[in-house]
C-alpha positions in Angstrom: 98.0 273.4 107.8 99.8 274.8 104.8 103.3 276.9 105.8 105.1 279.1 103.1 108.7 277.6 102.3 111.6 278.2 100.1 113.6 275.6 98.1 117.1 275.0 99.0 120.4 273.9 97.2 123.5 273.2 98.7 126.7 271.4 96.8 129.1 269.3 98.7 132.3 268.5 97.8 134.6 267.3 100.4 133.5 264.4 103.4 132.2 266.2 106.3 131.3 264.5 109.9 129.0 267.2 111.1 126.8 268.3 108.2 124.0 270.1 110.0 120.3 269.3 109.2 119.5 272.3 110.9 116.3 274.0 109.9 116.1 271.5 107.0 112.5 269.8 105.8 112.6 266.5 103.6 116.2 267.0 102.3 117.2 264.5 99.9 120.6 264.0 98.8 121.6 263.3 95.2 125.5 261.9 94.2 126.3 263.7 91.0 130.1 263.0 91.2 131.8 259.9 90.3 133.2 259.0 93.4 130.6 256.6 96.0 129.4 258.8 99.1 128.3 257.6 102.5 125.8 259.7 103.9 124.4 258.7 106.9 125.3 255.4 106.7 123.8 254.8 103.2 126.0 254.3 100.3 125.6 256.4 97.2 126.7 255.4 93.8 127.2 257.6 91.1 123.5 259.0 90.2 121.9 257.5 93.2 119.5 259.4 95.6 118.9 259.9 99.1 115.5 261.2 100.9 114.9 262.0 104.5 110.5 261.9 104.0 109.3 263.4 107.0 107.1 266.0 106.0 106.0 268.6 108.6 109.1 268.1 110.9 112.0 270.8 110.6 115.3 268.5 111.5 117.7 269.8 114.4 120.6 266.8 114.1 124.0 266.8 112.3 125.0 263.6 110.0 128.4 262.4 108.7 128.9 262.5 105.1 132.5 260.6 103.4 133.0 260.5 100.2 134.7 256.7 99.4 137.4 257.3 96.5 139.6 260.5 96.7 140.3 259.8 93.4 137.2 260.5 91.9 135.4 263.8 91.4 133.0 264.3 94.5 129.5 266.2 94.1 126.5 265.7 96.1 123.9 267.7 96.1 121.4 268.6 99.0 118.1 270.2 98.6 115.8 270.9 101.0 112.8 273.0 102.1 113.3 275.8 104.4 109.9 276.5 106.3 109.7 280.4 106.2 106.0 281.0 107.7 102.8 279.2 109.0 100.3 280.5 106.9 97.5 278.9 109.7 99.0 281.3 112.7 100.8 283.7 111.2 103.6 282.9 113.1 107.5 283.4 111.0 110.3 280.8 111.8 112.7 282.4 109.3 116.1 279.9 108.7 
């Protein structure tokens, strides 16, 4: 079954203990600051990544996200796929 999706970006700055998933397909998570960045319970150094690979599901959940040094400059960004259509029904879940 293929569905029609669009690419998305979002840049965090500041810890967070709720970041919603909602609507989100295989987000990864990439630290592009210079501070360390827990997210989820994994620890991201500088230039590390983080994927979530579970094609085909559309995640509901929120997770926490703290940066480690306040210090440091703190960047991570999120990309995901947002599912806009099933192509096999015809069906729209628009996020």
């Amino acid at each position: 079954m293929l569905v029609k999706g669009n690419l998305s970006k979002k840049t965090i700055t500041a810890s967070q203990s709720n970041f919603s998933l909602k609507g989100m397909n295989v987000p990864s998570f990439t630290n592009k600051g210079e501070s360390p960045v827990m997210v989820d319970g994994v620890l991201l150094a500088p230039g590390e990544n983080f994927s979530v690979y579970a094609p085909g599901v559309i995640l509901q959940n929120e997770i926490d996200i703290q940066f480690t040094d306040d210090t440091k400059t703190k960047m991570l960004f999120c990309h995901w796929v947002s599912v806009i259509e099933n192509t096999a029904s015809g069906s729209c879940t628009q996020n």
